[in-house]
N, C-alpha and C positions, 0 to 999 in steps of 0.2 A: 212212177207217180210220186211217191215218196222223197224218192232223190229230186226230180223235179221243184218239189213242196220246198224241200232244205235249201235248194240254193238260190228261191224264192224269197225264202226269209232270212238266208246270212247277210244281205247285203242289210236288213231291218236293223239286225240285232248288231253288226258293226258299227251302225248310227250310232244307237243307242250306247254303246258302248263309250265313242268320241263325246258323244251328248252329257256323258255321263263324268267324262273323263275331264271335261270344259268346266263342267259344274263343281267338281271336286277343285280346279285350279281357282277356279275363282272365287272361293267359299275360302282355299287358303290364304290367299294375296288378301282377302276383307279383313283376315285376322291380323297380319303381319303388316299391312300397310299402314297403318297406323303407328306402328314404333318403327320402320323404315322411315316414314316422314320423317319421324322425330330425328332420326340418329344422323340423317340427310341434314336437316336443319340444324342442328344443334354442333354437328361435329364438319362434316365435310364441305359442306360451303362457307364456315367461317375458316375453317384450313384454308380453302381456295382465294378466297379475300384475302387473309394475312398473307398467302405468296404475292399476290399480287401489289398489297400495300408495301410488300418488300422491296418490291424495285422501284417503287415512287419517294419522292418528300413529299411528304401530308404532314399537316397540323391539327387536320379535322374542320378546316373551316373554307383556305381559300382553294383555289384548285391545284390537285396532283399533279408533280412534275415527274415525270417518265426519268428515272435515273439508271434504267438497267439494273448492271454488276453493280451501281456507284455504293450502295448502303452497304455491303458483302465488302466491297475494297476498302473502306472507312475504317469496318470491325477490324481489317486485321494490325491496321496501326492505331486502332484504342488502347490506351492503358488503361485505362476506367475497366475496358471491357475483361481484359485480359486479368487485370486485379480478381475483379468476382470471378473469373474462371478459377486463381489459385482460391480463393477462398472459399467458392462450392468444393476443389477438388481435395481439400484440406478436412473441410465438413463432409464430405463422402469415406473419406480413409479413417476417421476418428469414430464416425456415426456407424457404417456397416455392419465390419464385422466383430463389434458392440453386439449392435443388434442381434446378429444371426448366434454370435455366441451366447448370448442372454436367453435369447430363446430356446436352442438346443438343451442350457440346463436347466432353465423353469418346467420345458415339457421332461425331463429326465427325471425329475423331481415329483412331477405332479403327473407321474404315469404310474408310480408306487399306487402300491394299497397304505394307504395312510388314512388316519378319520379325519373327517369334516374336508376332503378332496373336494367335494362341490365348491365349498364356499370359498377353498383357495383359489381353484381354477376361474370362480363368480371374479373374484378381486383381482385377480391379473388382468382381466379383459377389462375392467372397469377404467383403467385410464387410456385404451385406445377409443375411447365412445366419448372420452370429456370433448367438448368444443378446443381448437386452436387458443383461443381467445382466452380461454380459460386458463389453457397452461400456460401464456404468457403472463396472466395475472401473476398464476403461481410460481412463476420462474422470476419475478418482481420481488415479487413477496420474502422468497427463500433469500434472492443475491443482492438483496440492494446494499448498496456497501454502506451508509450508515442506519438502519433501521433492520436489516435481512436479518434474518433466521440464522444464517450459516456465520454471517459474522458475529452473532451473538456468542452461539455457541463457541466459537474459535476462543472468543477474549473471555469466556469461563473459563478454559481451558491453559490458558495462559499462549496461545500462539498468533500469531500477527496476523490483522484483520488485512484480505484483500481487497481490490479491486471489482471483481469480478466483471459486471455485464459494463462497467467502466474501464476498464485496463484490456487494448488491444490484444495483447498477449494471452488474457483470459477468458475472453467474450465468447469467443467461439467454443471453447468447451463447455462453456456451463449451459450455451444453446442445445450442444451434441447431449450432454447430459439429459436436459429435459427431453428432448426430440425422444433419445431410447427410454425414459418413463414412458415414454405416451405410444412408443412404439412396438415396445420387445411383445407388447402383447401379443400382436397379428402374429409375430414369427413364430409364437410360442404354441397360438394354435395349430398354427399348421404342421409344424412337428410334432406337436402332440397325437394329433389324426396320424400322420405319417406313423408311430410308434404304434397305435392303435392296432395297427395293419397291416404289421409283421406278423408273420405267422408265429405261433409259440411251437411248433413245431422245432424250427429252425434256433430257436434258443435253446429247448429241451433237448438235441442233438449236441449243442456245444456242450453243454452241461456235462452228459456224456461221456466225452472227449473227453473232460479232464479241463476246461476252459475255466477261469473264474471270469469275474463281472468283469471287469475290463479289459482280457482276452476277448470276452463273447459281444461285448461293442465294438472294438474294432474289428475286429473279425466276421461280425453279422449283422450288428444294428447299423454302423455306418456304412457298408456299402447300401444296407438297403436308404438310407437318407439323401445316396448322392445324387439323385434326381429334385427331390424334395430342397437340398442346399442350393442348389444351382438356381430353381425357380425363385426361392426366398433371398437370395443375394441381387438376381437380377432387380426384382421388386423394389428390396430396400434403393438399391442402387439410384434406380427411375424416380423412386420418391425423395433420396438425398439429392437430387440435382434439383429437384422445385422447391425446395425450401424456399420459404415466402413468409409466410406466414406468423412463424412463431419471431423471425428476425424481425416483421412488423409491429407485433407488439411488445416487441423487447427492447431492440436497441434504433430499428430505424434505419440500420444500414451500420451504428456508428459502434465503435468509437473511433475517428479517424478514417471512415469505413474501413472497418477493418472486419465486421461480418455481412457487405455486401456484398449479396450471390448474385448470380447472374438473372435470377426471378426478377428478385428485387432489382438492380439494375434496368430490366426490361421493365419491370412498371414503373418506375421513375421516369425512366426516357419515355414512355409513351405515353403517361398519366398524368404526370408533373413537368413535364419538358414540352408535352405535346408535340413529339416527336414520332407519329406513330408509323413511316413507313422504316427509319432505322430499327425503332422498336419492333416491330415484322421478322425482318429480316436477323435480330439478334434470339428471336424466338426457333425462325428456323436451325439458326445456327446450332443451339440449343437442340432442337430437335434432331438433327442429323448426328451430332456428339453421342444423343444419347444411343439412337440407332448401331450405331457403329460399336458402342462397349456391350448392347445389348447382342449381338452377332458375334461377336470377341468370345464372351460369356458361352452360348451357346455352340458356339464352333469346338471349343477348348472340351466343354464337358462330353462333346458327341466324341470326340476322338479320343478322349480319355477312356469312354466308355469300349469303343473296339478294342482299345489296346489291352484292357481286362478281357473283353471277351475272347 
């Protein structure tokens, strides 16, 4: 009678179960689908549009001509385009490992017991939060070659005043320059954390040993950062290739274009040229470049890693 009873009600309580199990999936999709839309909307359907606009001529007004490969075969005999390619790849080799070096000793510095460590750690992040906009003012301000800051200071000093964001030869460093003010911060924190959380164990061993400080960094603190470098290089890397922005409000692309990256490039061709299925298509390019050094990156450091292991 009992057993009877129970397999009376397993079939009840297996309902209830799915019933229950319905209500749990659908209570979580109400949560999430709301920033699913978002991320649908905002990132993968305009992805899927610009492939698209990539294989047409569009201007934005009359109708789209179906060009296939034709905008992809154009790029490869552009000089325009190939230009901004050496001059992002010139501003990534100047800018990076700037940056990741900068950062590695800002956080090496500001991981000490030293007094007032908040309010230095407060100031370093303070110029990765200024607006773009901002630091191209202050990259104005600093190089303008008659009125700058730097060329003031030069002719106090008795040494020749340059060019700077005017002289092709110089433009681009003094962008690189600003970019790591406004950059070295990110990197700085994240090594920072990274340093946090090393065990002190593992230093108090080297110690030990007989290690001093720069035995027991290479020896301890850098293996533990080479996960932590590898991510902060990729990063910088992803972010020196869109450079757009400070080149907008600095020189414009100029002098001579001689700091036109390939962003920039792309929003001319598609904003100013109204050229936007070329302009697509030079984004994707752009996009796959980047894909392939970001896999490079990560191939090299995984195999680096077995080979220690």
């Amino acid at each position: 009678m009992t057993h009877t009873a129970v397999l009376r009600g397993s079939p009840s309580r297996a309902r209830a179960r799915r019933l229950g199990s319905a209500k749990r999936t659908v209570e979580g999709w109400g949560f999430v689908a709301p920033a699913t839309i978002l991320i649908l909307g905002l990132s993968i359907f305009p992805a899927a549009w610009a492939f698209l606009l990539s294989l047409e001529k569009w201007n934005g007004f009359s109708t789209p001509t179906f060009l296939g490969g034709g905008n992809y075969a154009e790029i490869v005999g552009d000089q325009q385009f190939w230009d901004a390619f050496g001059h992002t790849a010139l501003y990534v080799v100047l800018f990076v490992p700037a940056s990741v070096l900068a950062g590695l000793v800002l956080a090496l510095l500001l991981n000490g017991r030293i007094r007032f460590v908040g309010v230095y750690r407060t100031a370093i992040f303070v110029p990765f939060v200024v607006s773009p906009a901002t630091t191209g003012i202050l990259t104005n301000y600093l190089f303008d070659q008659q009125f700058g800051i730097v060329n003031h200071v030069l002719g106090v000093v008795g040494l020749p005043q340059q060019g700077w964001l005017t002289d092709r030869h110089q433009a681009m460093l003094v962008i690189a320059i600003m970019s790591l003010w406004g950059s070295a911060a990110f990197t700085t924190v994240i090594y920072l954390a990274a340093l946090q959380d090393i065990p002190a164990e593992l230093l108090e061993a080297a110690a030990i040993d007989g290690a001093n400080r720069w035995q027991a960094f290479w020896k301890v603190v850098w293996p533990e950062l080479a996960a932590v470098t590898v991510f902060v290089t990729i990063w910088q890397t992803v972010q020196a290739t869109q450079l757009f922005d400070l080149v907008y409000t600095t020189t414009r692309g100029g002098p001579l274009n001689a700091t036109e990256t390939i962003v920039y490039y792309l929003w001319d061709t598609a904003f100013h040229q109204f050229q936007f299925g070329y302009g697509s298509a030079v984004a994707y390019v752009l996009f796959g470049g980047t894909l392939i050094v970001t896999l490079i990156f990560v191939l090299v450091s995984r195999r680096r890693s077995s080979e220690v292991i």
